[in-house]
N, C-alpha and C positions, 0 to 999 in steps of 0.2 A: 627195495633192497636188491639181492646182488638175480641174478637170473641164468637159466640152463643157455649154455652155450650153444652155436649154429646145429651142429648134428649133434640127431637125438644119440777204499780207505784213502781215498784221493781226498786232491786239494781242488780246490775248488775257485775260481776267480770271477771275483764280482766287481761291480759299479760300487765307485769310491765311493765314500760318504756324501762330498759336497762336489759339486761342478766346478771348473777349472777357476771361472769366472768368479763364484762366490770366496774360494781361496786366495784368487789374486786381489777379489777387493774387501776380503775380512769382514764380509756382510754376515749381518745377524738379523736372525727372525726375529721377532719378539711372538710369541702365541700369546691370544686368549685362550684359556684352559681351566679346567675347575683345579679350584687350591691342590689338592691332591696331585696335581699331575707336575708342579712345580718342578723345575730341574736343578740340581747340584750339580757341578764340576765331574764331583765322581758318580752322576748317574749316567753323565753325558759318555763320560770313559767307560762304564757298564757297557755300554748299547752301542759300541763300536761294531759295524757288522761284522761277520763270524761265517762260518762256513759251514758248522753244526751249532745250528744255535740251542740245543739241549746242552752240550757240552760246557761245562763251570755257569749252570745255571739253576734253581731252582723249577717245578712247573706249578702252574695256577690252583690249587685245591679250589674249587666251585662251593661255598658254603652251603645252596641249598639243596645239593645232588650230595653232599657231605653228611648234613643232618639227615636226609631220608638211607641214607646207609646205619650211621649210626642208630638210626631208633626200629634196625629190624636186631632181631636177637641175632647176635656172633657178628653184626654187622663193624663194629666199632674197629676190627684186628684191620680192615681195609678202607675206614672212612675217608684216610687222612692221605688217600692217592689220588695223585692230579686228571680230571677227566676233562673231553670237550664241553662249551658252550657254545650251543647249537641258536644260532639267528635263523629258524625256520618260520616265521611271517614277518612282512613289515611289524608290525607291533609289535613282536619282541626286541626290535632295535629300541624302545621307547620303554618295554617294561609290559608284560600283558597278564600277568595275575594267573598264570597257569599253573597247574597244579604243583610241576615239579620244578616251575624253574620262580616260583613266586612271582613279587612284583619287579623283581633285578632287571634292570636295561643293560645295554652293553656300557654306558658310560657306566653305570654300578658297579660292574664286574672289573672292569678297567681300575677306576676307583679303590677298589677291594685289593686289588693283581698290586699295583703301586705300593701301596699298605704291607703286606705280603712280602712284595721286594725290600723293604728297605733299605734301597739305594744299591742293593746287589740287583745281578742278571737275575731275569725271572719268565722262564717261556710262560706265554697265554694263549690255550687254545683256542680257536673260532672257527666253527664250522659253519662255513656259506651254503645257504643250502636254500634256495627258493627261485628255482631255472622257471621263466613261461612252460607249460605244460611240464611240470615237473614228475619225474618217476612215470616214466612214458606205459611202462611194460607192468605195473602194478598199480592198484586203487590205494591199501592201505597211508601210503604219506603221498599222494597228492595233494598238493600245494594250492595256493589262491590264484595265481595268475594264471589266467588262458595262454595257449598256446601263442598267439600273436602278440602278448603283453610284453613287449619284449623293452618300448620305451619308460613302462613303469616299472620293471626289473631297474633298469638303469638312474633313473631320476629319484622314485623311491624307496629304494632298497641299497643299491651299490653305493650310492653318491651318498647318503647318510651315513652311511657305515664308513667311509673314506672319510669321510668330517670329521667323525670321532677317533676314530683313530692318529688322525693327523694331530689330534690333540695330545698323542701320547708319545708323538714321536722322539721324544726329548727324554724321557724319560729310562729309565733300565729295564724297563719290556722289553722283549721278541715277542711280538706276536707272530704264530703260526697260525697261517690259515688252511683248513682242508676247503677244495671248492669245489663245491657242488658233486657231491657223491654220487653214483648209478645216473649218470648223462651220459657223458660223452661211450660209453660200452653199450649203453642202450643203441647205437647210434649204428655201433657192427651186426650185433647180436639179435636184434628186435627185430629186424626191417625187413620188408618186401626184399629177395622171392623166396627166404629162408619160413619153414615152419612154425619157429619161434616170432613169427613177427606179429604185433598189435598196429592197428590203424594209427591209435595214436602216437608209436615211434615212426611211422611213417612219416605222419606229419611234421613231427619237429624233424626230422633229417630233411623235407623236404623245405623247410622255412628256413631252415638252418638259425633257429634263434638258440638251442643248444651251443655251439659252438662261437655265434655272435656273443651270447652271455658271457657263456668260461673266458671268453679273450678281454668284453669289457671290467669285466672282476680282475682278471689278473692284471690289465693297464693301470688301472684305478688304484687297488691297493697295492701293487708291487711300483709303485711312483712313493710311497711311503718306505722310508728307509730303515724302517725295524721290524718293517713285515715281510715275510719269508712265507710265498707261496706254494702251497702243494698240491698238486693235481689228485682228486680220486682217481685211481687206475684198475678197478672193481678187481678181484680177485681171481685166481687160479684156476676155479669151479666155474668160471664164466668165460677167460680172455685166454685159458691157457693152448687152447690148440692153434696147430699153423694157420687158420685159415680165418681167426681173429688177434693172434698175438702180434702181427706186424703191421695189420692193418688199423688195429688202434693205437700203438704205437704214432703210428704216421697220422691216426686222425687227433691226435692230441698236439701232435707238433702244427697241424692248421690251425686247433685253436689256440695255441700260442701266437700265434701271426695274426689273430685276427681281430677285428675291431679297435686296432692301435696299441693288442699286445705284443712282445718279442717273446723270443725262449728266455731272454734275460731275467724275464717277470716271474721266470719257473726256478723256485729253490732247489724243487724236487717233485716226489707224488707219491700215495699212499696206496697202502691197499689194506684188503681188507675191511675197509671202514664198515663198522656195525655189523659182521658177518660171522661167519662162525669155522672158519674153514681153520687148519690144525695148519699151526705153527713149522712144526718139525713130525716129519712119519716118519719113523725108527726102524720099521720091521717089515718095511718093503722099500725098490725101489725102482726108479721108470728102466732100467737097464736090464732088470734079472726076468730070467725064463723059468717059467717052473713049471716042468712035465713037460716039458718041451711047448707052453702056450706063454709067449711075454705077458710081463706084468701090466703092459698096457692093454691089452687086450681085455684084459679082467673087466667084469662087467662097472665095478666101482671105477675105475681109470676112464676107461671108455677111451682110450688113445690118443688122451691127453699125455702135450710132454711135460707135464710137473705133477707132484702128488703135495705138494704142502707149501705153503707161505713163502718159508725163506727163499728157497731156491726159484720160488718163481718170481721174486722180488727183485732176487740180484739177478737174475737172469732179464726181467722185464728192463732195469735198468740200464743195462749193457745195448738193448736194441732201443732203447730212447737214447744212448748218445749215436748210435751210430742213425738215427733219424734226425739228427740234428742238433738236440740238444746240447750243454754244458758236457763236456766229462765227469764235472765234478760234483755232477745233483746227487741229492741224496734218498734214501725213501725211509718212509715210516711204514709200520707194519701193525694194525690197531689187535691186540692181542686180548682185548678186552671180553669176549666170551671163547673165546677156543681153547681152552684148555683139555676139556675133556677129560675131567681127573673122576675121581670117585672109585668105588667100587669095580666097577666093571672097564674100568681103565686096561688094556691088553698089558700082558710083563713081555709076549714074544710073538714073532709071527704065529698065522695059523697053518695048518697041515701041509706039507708039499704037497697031495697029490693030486691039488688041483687049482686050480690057480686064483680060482675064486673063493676057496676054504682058504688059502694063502692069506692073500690079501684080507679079506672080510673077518678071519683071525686077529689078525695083527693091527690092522688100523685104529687109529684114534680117535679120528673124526666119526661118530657113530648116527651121523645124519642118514638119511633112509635113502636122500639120494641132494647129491651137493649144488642141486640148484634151489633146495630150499632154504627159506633162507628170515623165517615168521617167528619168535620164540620157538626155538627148537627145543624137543626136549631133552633131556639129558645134559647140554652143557654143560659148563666149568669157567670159571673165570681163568684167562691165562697169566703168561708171562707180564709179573707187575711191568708197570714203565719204567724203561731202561736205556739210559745212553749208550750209546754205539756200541752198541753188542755182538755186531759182525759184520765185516767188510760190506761198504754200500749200503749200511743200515743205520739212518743217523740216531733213529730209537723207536723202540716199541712204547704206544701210547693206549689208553685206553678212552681213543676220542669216542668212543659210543659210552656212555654212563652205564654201566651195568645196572639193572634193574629197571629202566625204563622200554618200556612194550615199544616195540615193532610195529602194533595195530591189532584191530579188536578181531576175538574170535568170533562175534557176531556184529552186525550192525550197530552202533551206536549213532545217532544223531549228533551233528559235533559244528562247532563254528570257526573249524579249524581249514575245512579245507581237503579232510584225511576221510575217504571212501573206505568202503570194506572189502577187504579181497579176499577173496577165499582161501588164499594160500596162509590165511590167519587160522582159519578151521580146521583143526583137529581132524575131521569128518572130512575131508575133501578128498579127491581120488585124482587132484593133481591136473595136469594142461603139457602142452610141448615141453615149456620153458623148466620141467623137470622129469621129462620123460614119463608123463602120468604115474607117477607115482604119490602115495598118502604124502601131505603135508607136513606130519611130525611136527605141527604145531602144537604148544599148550592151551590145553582149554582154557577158558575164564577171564582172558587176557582185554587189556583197556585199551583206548585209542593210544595210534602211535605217538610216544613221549610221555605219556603219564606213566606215570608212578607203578608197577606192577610186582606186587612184593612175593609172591608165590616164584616168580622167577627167582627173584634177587637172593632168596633161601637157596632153589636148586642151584642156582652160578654158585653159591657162598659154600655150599655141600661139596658141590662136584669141579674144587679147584685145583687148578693146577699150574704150578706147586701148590702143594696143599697151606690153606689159610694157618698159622699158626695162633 
C-alpha cells in the first residue's frame, strides 16, 4: 500500500464508438458470449460512451463482499454499496475459492453485473492488480510474478481479462478499471539515491516492467469500448511534495505512451486506493501561520503542499493535463476507510499557540504518521459512493472492500504470494518510508484480502458520516 514520501466539471472527448470504416460499411460483430451477456437495442443505447461513466448509472454490489458485511452485526445499514473486484492472481480471473471473494471468476461477477443491470447503465469495478515484481516498497501483497515476468503479466493475466471483457462489450456495462495500484509512485518515491528506496523498486525502475505493464493493460483493455481506464495515482501522504508531484505526473504520462498505450487509453486516475488519508481537513489549512510558524512546517504537514484528498486530486489533475493528458480526465477518490468519524472525531482546530497543538488538534486523519498505511487503527468508513460530487471528481468509490486486511500482523504461511511486513505489526517502530515511526497497525489481522471482521466492526463504529 501507499508509502512516506522522498524527505523524511469539463467535457471530455473521446474515441467514437466505431471506426469510420465499420460506419461506412454497417459491419456487425456477431460475439460468442455466455447467454447472459446477450445484447438488446436498448442495452446497446445503455453503453454509448460517456464521459463520467458513474453518471445515470447504477454500480456493481459484489455479492460476496456484500454477504460478509451483512452477517457482521450493524453490518447490513452498508451491505448494499457498490465496492471493487480485485483480479489479484491469475486464478482469480478463472474463480480461486478464496475466502472472501468465494468461487466468482470475473466472467461470474460480469454475469451477475448484467443481471443487476437490467438492460440500464451499470458501472463494474475491476481492479488490476498483479504488476511483475508487484508492491516493490512492501512484502504484505506481493504478488506471484517475479520481477522479469513481465511476458506472463501479458499473455496470462492481461490478455484473459481482455477476452472477457470483450465479451461484454455489447452490453450496458461500464466497466471501470483501477490499474495496478502502488506502481507507478513506487517508481518516484522508492528508488536509489533517496532514503526511502528498496532494492527491489530499484529493480523494477531499472527493467522498466512497471511502466511496460500499466501501458500494456491500458492498450489492451482501453481497445474495448465500455472500458474506462483509471490510473492509480497513490495519494497525497506519498506524491504530494514538489519534488515527486510533477515527476509522477510525467512518469504516468510515459506510461501511457508505452507498450502500444496513448493518453487516449487514460479515462482518468484515482487516488487514494485502499488508503486511509482524510477526504476533507476542515480546521487547518496549507496557507495559514500560526505563531508566526506555517502550517506546513507542522510536524504532521511535513511541507507538503496538500493536507487532504480533494484538493490534492483536483490539483493532481490539473498538472496531468498540463503533462499531456485529456482536459477532460476525470479522477475518483476511494473514500472507503477515511472517514475518521467516532468519538474522538475533532469539532475544531487545536490551540493557536503552537502550530503543532494547531494542527494535531484539529485534524482528522488520526494516523500516527501518514505513510502508514496496514489496518490502521481508529478508522472510519467514509464518504458512501457518490457521483460527481465536485469539480474534476467523477466519484467517490469504495474500490477497497472495507473489512478486508491489508496483511497479517504476523506471519502467516499463504499460497497467495502475500509476505509479512512489518508495517502490518502493531509492535513495529517503523523504517524511512514513515519516518520511523509505530505502525498503528491492528493486532490480529489475516493475510492481505481476507476477510478481517474486528476491522470491519471499528470502520462500521468509527463512520463517517455516521452509519445510520
Amino acid at each position: 500500500m501507499s508509502r512516506l514520501p522522498s524527505h523524511a466539471h469539463p467535457t471530455r472527448s473521446r474515441r467514437a464508438l466505431a471506426t469510420a470504416s465499420a460506419l461506412l460499411l454497417g459491419v456487425t460483430t456477431a460475439l460468442t458470449a455466455a447467454p447472459a451477456t446477450a445484447t438488446t437495442d436498448g442495452a446497446s443505447a445503455a453503453n454509448e460512451r460517456v464521459d463520467n461513466p458513474y453518471v445515470g448509472a447504477d454500480v456493481y454490489v459484489n455479492p460476496i463482499w456484500s454477504a460478509n458485511a451483512a452477517a457482521e452485526p450493524g453490518g447490513e445499514a452498508v451491505a448494499d454499496e457498490p465496492t471493487g473486484v480485485w483480479m489479484d492472481q491469475i486464478s482469480a480471473i478463472e474463480g480461486n475459492d478464496s475466502p472472501t471473494t468465494g468461487d466468482m471468476g470475473l466472467r461470474d461477477h460480469l454475469d451477475e453485473a448484467v443481471e443487476q443491470a437490467a438492460g440500464e447503465p451499470l458501472v463494474f469495478q475491476l481492479v488490476v492488480y498483479n504488476l511483475p515484481g508487484r508492491d516493490c516498497a512492501a512484502l504484505a501483497s506481493n504478488g506471484e510474478l517475479g520481477p522479469d515476468e513481465i511476458d506472463r503479466y501479458e499473455s496470462e493475466y492481461i490478455d484473459p481479462i481482455a477476452d472477457i471483457l470483450g465479451d461484454y462489450e455489447d452490453t450496458s456495462l461500464r466497466i471501470v478499471t483501477t490499474i495496478e495500484i502502488d506502481s507507478l509512485p513506487n517508481l518516484i518515491t522508492n528508488v536509489s539515491p533517496r532514503n526511502t528506496a528498496t532494492p527491489e523498486c530499484d529493480v523494477m525502475l531499472a527493467n522498466g516492467n512497471y511502466v511496460n505493464g500499466v501501458g500494456y493493460a491500458l492498450a489492451q483493455l482501453g481497445a474495448i469500448e465500455n472500458v474506462y481506464n483509471y490510473v492509480d495515482a497513490g495519494h497525497h501522504g506519498w506524491i504530494g511534495w514538489e519534488d515527486n508531484f510533477a515527476p509522477s505526473a510525467a512518469l504516468f504520462h510515459e506510461a501511457a505512451n508505452a507498450n502500444g498505450a496513448t493518453p487516449d487509453d487514460v479515462h482518468g486516475f484515482i487516488a487514494n486506493t485502499a488508503n486511509y488519508s482524510a477526504l476533507k481537513e476542515e480546521h487547518f489549512a496549507i496557507g495559514q501561520t500560526i505563531n508566526g510558524t506555517p502550517v506546513r512546517q507542522s510536524s504532521w504537514v511535513d511541507w507538503n503542499n496538500y493536507v487532504d484528498e480533494l484538493s490534492f486530486a483536483q490539483a493532481l489533475r490539473g498538472e496531468l493535463v498540463s503533462q499531456g493528458f485529456d482536459p477532460g480526465i476525470g479522477m475518483l477518490i476511494d473514500t472507503s476507510r477515511n472517514g475518521w468519524g467516532g468519538a474522538d472525531r475533532p469539532t475544531s482546530a487545536g490551540p493557536t499557540t503552537d502550530v503543532n497543538a494547531y494542527v494535531d488538534g484539529g485534524r482528522f486523519d488520526r494516523r500516527i504518521q501518514y505513510g502508514n498505511w496496514c489496518n490502521q487503527a481508529g478508522a472510519g468508513l467514509g464518504e458512501r459512493p457518490t457521483t460527481a460530487p465536485e469539480p474534476g471528481i467523477d466519484a467517490y468509490v469504495w474500490m477497497k472492500p472495507p473489512g478486508e486486511s491489508d496483511g497479517s500482523s504476523t506471519e502467516i504461511p499463504n499460497d497467495e504470494g502475500k509476505g509479512f511486513d512489518r508495517m502490518c505489526d502493531p509492535t513495529y517502530e517503523g523504517n524511512p518510508r514513515n519516518n520511523h515511526n509505530m505502525s498503528g497497525a491492528l493486532p490480529d489481522a489475516p493475510v492481505s484480502g481476507h476477510w478481517f471482521s474486528e476491522q470491519f466492526q471499528e470502520l462500521l463504529a468509527n463512520a463517517h458520516p455516521p452509519v445510520q
